[in-house]
N, C-alpha and C positions, 0 to 999 in steps of 0.2 A: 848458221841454221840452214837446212836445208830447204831449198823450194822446188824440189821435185817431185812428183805424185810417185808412188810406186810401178813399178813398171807395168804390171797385171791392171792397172787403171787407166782407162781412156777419157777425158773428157770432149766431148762431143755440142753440140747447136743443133734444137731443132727445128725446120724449116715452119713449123706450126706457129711458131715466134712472129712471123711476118705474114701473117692472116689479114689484117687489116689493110696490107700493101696487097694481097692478092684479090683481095675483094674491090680495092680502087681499079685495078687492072690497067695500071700505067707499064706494068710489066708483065710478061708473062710469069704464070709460076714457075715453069722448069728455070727459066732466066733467073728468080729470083734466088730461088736452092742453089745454081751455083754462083753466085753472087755472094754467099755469107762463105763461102771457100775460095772466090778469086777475090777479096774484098780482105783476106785475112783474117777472117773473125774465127772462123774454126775448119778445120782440114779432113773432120769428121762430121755427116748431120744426120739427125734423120730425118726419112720424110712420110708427108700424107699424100699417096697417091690421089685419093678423093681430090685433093687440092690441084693435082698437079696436069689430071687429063681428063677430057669428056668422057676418054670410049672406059675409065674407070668401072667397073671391076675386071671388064676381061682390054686390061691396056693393050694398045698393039707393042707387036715387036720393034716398029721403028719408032715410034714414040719413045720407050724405054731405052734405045741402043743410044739417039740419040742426045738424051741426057747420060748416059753413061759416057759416051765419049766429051761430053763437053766438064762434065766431073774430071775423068781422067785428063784433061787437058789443063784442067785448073791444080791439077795433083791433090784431090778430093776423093772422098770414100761414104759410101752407107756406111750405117749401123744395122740399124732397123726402120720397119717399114711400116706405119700402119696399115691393118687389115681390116678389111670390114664382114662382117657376119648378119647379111638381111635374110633374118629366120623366117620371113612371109613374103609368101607371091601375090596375096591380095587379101580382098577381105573374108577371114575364116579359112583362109587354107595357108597350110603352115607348108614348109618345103619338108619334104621324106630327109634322111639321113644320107642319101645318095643326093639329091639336090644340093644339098649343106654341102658336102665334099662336093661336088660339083663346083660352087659357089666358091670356094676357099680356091681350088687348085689354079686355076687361073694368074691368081693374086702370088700363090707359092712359087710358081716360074717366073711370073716378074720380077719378084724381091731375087732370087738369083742371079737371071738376065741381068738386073744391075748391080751386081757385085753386094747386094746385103747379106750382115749374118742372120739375121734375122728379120721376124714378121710379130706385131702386136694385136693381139685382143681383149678384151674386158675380161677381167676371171669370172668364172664360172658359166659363161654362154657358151662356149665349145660344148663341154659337156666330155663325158669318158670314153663315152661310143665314138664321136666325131675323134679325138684327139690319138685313138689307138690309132687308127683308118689312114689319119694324118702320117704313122710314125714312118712307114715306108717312103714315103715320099719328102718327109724331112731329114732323113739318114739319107736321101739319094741325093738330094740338094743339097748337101750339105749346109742346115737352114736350121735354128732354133723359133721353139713358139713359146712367146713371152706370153703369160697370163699377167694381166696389169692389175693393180691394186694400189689405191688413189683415197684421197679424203678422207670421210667417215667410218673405211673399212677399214674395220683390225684381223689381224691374225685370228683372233677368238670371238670374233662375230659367227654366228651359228651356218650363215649360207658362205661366206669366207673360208671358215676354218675347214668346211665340208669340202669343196674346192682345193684348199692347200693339201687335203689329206689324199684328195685324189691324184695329185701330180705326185705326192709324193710314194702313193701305191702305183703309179706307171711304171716310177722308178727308171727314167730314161734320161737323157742330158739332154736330148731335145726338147723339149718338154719345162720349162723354167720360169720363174713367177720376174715379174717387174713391178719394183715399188716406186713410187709416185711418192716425193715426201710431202706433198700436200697434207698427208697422216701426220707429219712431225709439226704442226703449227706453234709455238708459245702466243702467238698474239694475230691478231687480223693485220690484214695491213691498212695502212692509216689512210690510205689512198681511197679504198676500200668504203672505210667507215665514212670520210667525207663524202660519200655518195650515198650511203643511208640517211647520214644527219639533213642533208641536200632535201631531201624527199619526206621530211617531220616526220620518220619516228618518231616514238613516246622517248621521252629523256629516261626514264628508267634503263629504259631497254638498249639505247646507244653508252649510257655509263656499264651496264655489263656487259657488255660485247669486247667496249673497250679495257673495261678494268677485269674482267672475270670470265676472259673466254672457257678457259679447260674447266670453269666449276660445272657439273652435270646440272645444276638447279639453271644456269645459263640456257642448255639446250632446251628444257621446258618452256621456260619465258619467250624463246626464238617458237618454238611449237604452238604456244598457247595465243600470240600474237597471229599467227597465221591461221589457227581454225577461227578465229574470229574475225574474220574478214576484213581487216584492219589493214592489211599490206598494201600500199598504194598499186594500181595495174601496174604502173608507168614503169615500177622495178621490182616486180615479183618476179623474172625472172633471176636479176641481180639478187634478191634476198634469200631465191630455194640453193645459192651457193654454202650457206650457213646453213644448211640440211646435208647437202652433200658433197663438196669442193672441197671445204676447211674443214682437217682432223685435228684432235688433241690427241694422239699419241707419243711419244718417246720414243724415241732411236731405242734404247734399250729393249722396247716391246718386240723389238723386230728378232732378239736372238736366238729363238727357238726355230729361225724357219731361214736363217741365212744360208744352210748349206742348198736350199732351193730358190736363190736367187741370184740372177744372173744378169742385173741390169738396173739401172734407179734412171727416173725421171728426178734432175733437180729442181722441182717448180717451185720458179718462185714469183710476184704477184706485181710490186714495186722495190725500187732500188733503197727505200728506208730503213737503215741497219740499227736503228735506233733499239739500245738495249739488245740487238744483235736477234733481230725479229728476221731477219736474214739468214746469216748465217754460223748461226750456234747451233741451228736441226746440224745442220752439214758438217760442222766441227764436231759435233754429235755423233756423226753417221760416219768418218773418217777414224772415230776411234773405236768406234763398233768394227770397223771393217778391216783393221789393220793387220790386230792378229788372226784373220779368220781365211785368209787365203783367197779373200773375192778376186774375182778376175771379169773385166765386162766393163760397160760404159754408164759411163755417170753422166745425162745428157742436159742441158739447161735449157729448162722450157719455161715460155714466159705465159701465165695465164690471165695478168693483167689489161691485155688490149682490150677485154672486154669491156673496160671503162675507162682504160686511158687511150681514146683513141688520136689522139696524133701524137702519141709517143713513138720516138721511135727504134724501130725493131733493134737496127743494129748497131745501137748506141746502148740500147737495154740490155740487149747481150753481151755485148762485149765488157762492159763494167761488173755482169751478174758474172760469166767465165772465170774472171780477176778476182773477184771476192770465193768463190767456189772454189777457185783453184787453191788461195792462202789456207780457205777454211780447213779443205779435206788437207792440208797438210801440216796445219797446226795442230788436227785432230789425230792425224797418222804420226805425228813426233812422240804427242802424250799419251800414245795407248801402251 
């Protein structure tokens, strides 16, 4: 049997994985991005500028050359790049449509300067006007702009679908959506849960989360828990992830809208493959993808540091890669 990915598939690390180490700052971040490529973990990553330099959004050119040459000397590569889009200069004034492009182009020569194919954004914050404006300058870069789509967004969410519809009326190759299979969840992760149970939720409410994530009458009880003030402070944060982080959709939901996508985040939470909470989305999404001519990076992000925090990065990765890698190709055998 073969354990080869198809050859139009890259698997990639993203430097997002090792947040926790950039926040201790025993190391630098640029040190650490090339660290998951002289360290062997992966030879592709992407990264978070915001992470990686102060003078972030308008990086300098030695900042960036410099982590380029210590990439290339690792024999390491971008992918993509997160972008950021601060739509306000203070309070009550929004930036004009030339501040916006203003704002972005900066960030679009950096991602170049260091050999990325790309730059990422939330979908739908660009906007049509912005993304036209973009196109000249992303055919000169030779640069794609990922619209990302994460968690509780489906394809047929009404401000979602609105967004897909518009990339798919620009009708441009630069221009390409990025799914996050955070959307493909079968189960929470158990890691997870032990941190709500931690903090006394109602036992109701922790047996359906864990027994009955995708039923919709679930997301009410998560709702209905929350307008009532019930949610401890201490992890309301941790708890608005079950609002927006964890999707119940299906790999199969995605079919209608694959010829407009160009890139997956494979998130995943903890290493628990229990009943293949892991990686049956992704054995899922390798057979969705097989016959469909995808071509682009499938990149493994880990969003669990938010509550496992002395796990660590490059042992989470490197085991999630290994699982990711079997899955997409036990899924690319039986498509």
């Amino acid at each position: 049997m073969t354990t080869e990915l198809p050859p139009a598939w890259t698997l990639a690390a993203s430097a997002f994985n090792w947040t926790p180490d950039v926040i201790r700052a025993e190391r630098t971040a640029p040190d650490l991005a090339v660290g998951i490529v002289a360290d062997g973990i992966a030879p592709i990553i992407e990264l978070e500028p915001g992470q990686l330099w102060r003078s972030f959004p308008v990086s300098t050119d030695a900042e960036v050359d410099a982590l380029r040459r210590d990439l290339d000397a690792a024999g390491g590569s971008v992918s993509i790049v997160g972008a950021s889009l601060d739509d306000w200069l203070g309070p009550g004034r929004r930036r004009s449509e030339a501040e916006r492009l203003g704002f972005l182009l900066p960030q679009l020569h950096a991602a170049r300067r260091l050999g990325a194919g790309g730059v990422r954004l939330p979908i739908g914050q660009a906007g049509e006007a912005l993304l036209r404006r973009l196109l000249p300058t992303l055919h000169e870069l030779d640069l794609v702009l990922y619209e990302e789509i994460q968690g509780q967004q489906t394809p047929d969410s009404p401000a979602t679908a609105a967004a897909i519809d518009m990339i798919a009326g620009i009708g441009d190759p630069r221009v390409r959506l990025l799914v996050d299979i955070s959307m493909l969840m079968p189960e929470l992760p158990p890691t997870y849960l032990e941190q709500l149970a931690a903090a006394d939720l109602p036992e109701d409410l922790l047996t359906r989360l864990t027994e009955e994530w995708r039923d919709p009458a679930t997301a009410g009880a998560v709702v209905e828990l929350l307008r009532s003030g019930a949610v401890p402070p201490a992890i309301h944060t941790l708890y608005m992830n079950l609002l927006v982080r964890f999707g119940r959709s299906d790999a199969a939901d995605l079919r209608g809208i694959l010829p407009l996508i160009g890139a997956f985040h494979l998130k995943f939470w903890d290493l628990d493959d229990t009943g293949g909470r892991v990686t049956a989305p992704i054995r899922d999404l390798g057979a969705l993808l097989a016959p469909s001519g995808f071509a682009g990076t499938l990149c493994s992000e880990w969003g669990g540091h938010e509550w496992l925090l002395e796990a660590d990065a490059a042992y989470m990765t490197r085991r999630h890669l290994a699982l990711a890698r079997r899955a997409l190709v036990d899924g690319a055998t039986s498509a």
